[in-house]
C-alpha positions in Angstrom: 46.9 -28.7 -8.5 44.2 -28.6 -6.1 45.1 -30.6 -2.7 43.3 -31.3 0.7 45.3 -31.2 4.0 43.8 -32.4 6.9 45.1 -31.5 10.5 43.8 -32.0 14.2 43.9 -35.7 14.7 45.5 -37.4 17.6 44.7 -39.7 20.7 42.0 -38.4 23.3 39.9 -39.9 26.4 36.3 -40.7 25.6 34.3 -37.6 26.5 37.0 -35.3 25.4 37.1 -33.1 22.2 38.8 -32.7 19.7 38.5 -30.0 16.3 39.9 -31.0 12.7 40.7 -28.7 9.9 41.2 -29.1 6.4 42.5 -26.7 4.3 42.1 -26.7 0.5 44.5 -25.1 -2.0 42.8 -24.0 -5.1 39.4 -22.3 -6.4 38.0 -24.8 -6.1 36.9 -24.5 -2.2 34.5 -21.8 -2.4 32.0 -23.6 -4.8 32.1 -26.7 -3.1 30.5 -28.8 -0.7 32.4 -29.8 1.6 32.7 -32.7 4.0 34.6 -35.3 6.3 34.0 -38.4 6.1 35.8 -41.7 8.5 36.8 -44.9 7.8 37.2 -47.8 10.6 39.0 -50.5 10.1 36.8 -53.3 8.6 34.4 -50.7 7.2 33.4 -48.8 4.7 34.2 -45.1 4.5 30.9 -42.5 5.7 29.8 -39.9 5.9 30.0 -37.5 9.1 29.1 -34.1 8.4 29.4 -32.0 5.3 28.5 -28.4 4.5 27.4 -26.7 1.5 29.5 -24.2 -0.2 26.1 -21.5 1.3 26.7 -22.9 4.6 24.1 -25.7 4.8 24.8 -28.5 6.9 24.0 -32.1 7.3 24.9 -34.8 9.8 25.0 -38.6 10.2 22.9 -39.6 13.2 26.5 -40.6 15.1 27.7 -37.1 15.0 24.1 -34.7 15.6 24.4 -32.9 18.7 28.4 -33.9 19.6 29.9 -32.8 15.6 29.6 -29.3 14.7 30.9 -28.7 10.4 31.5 -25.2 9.9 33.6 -23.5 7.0 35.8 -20.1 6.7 35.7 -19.6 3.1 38.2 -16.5 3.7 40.8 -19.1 4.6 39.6 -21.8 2.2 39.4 -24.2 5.5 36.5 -26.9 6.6 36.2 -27.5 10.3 35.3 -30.1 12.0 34.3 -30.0 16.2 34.1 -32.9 18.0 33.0 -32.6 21.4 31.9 -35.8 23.7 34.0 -38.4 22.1 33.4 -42.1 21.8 35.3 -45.2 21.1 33.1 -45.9 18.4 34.2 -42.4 16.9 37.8 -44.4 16.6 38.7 -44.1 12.9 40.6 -42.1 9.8 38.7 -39.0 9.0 38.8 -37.6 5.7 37.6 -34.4 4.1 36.0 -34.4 0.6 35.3 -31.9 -1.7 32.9 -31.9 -4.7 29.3 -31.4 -5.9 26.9 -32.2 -2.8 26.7 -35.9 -1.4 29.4 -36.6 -4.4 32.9 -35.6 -3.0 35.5 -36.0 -5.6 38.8 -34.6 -4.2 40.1 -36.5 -1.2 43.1 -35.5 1.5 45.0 -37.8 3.1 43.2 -38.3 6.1 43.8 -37.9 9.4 43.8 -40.5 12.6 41.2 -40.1 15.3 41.7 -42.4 18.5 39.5 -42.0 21.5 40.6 -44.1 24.1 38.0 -45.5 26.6 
Protein backbone atom coordinates (compact mmCIF):
# COMPACT_ATOMS: atom_id res chain seq x y z
CA UNK A 1 0.00 0.00 0.00
CA UNK A 2 1.37 3.06 -1.11
CA UNK A 3 1.25 6.00 1.76
CA UNK A 4 2.40 9.64 2.07
CA UNK A 5 4.02 10.94 5.37
CA UNK A 6 4.50 14.31 5.75
CA UNK A 7 6.99 15.85 8.47
CA UNK A 8 8.45 19.37 9.37
CA UNK A 9 5.44 21.35 10.45
CA UNK A 10 5.31 23.30 13.64
CA UNK A 11 4.85 27.01 14.96
CA UNK A 12 7.38 29.76 13.73
CA UNK A 13 7.75 33.69 13.84
CA UNK A 14 6.84 35.46 10.61
CA UNK A 15 10.14 35.81 8.71
CA UNK A 16 11.41 32.61 9.86
CA UNK A 17 11.84 29.27 7.88
CA UNK A 18 10.83 26.36 7.96
CA UNK A 19 11.55 22.85 5.50
CA UNK A 20 8.77 20.00 5.11
CA UNK A 21 9.35 16.48 3.88
CA UNK A 22 7.24 13.92 2.70
CA UNK A 23 8.20 10.63 2.20
CA UNK A 24 6.46 8.13 0.00
CA UNK A 25 6.48 4.31 0.42
CA UNK A 26 5.99 2.50 -2.78
CA UNK A 27 6.99 2.68 -6.64
CA UNK A 28 5.07 4.80 -7.15
CA UNK A 29 7.33 7.99 -6.28
CA UNK A 30 9.71 7.94 -8.95
CA UNK A 31 7.14 8.36 -11.82
CA UNK A 32 5.26 10.90 -10.18
CA UNK A 33 4.66 14.43 -9.92
CA UNK A 34 4.83 15.48 -6.92
CA UNK A 35 3.49 18.34 -4.85
CA UNK A 36 2.28 20.17 -1.60
CA UNK A 37 -0.52 21.70 -1.46
CA UNK A 38 -2.33 23.88 1.91
CA UNK A 39 -5.51 24.26 3.11
CA UNK A 40 -6.69 27.32 5.47
CA UNK A 41 -9.39 27.17 7.34
CA UNK A 42 -12.50 28.52 5.37
CA UNK A 43 -10.64 27.72 2.03
CA UNK A 44 -10.19 25.60 -0.40
CA UNK A 45 -7.11 23.40 -0.63
CA UNK A 46 -4.09 24.89 -3.38
CA UNK A 47 -1.63 24.46 -4.83
CA UNK A 48 2.03 25.57 -3.54
CA UNK A 49 4.70 24.05 -5.41
CA UNK A 50 4.95 20.76 -7.19
CA UNK A 51 7.73 19.06 -9.14
CA UNK A 52 7.78 16.75 -11.84
CA UNK A 53 9.03 13.28 -11.47
CA UNK A 54 12.30 15.03 -14.22
CA UNK A 55 12.64 17.66 -11.75
CA UNK A 56 10.52 20.47 -13.28
CA UNK A 57 9.00 22.83 -11.05
CA UNK A 58 6.18 25.11 -10.74
CA UNK A 59 4.99 27.57 -8.14
CA UNK A 60 1.84 29.61 -7.00
CA UNK A 61 2.60 33.23 -7.09
CA UNK A 62 2.43 33.16 -2.94
CA UNK A 63 5.36 30.87 -2.64
CA UNK A 64 7.95 32.20 -5.94
CA UNK A 65 11.03 33.44 -4.62
CA UNK A 66 10.33 32.40 -0.54
CA UNK A 67 9.28 28.25 -1.53
CA UNK A 68 11.81 26.17 -2.95
CA UNK A 69 10.25 22.19 -4.13
CA UNK A 70 12.95 19.97 -4.64
CA UNK A 71 12.91 15.94 -4.62
CA UNK A 72 15.55 13.07 -3.74
CA UNK A 73 14.25 10.33 -5.68
CA UNK A 74 17.11 7.98 -3.95
CA UNK A 75 15.09 8.45 -0.73
CA UNK A 76 11.61 8.52 -2.35
CA UNK A 77 11.20 12.04 -0.35
CA UNK A 78 9.56 15.62 -1.69
CA UNK A 79 10.87 18.72 0.04
CA UNK A 80 9.52 21.52 0.72
CA UNK A 81 11.74 25.07 1.91
CA UNK A 82 10.07 27.74 3.29
CA UNK A 83 12.09 30.68 3.94
CA UNK A 84 10.45 34.34 4.83
CA UNK A 85 7.26 33.15 6.40
CA UNK A 86 3.98 34.90 6.53
CA UNK A 87 0.80 34.76 8.44
CA UNK A 88 -0.96 34.26 5.45
CA UNK A 89 1.25 31.13 4.86
CA UNK A 90 -0.83 29.78 8.18
CA UNK A 91 -2.45 26.57 7.08
CA UNK A 92 -2.33 22.40 6.70
CA UNK A 93 0.07 21.48 3.98
CA UNK A 94 -0.32 18.49 2.12
CA UNK A 95 1.79 16.49 -0.36
CA UNK A 96 0.11 14.89 -3.44
CA UNK A 97 1.24 12.53 -5.67
CA UNK A 98 -0.05 11.61 -9.19
CA UNK A 99 -0.02 12.53 -12.90
CA UNK A 100 0.94 16.39 -13.22
CA UNK A 101 -1.56 19.10 -11.91
CA UNK A 102 -3.85 15.85 -10.97
CA UNK A 103 -2.46 14.46 -7.58
CA UNK A 104 -4.27 11.37 -6.55
CA UNK A 105 -2.54 10.07 -3.40
CA UNK A 106 -2.80 12.33 -0.43
CA UNK A 107 -0.82 12.17 3.24
CA UNK A 108 -2.10 13.33 6.16
CA UNK A 109 -1.03 16.73 6.23
CA UNK A 110 0.97 18.54 8.22
CA UNK A 111 0.25 22.01 10.41
CA UNK A 112 2.05 25.23 9.48
CA UNK A 113 1.61 28.17 11.98
CA UNK A 114 3.53 31.40 11.51
CA UNK A 115 2.90 33.57 14.16
CA UNK A 116 3.12 37.41 13.54
Amino acid sequence: QVQLVESGGGLVQAGGSLRLSCVASGSIFRVSAMGWYRQAPGKQRELVARISNLGSTNYADSAKDRFTISRDNAKNTVYLQMNSLKPEDTAVYYCGAGPWGNPTLWGQGTLVTVAS
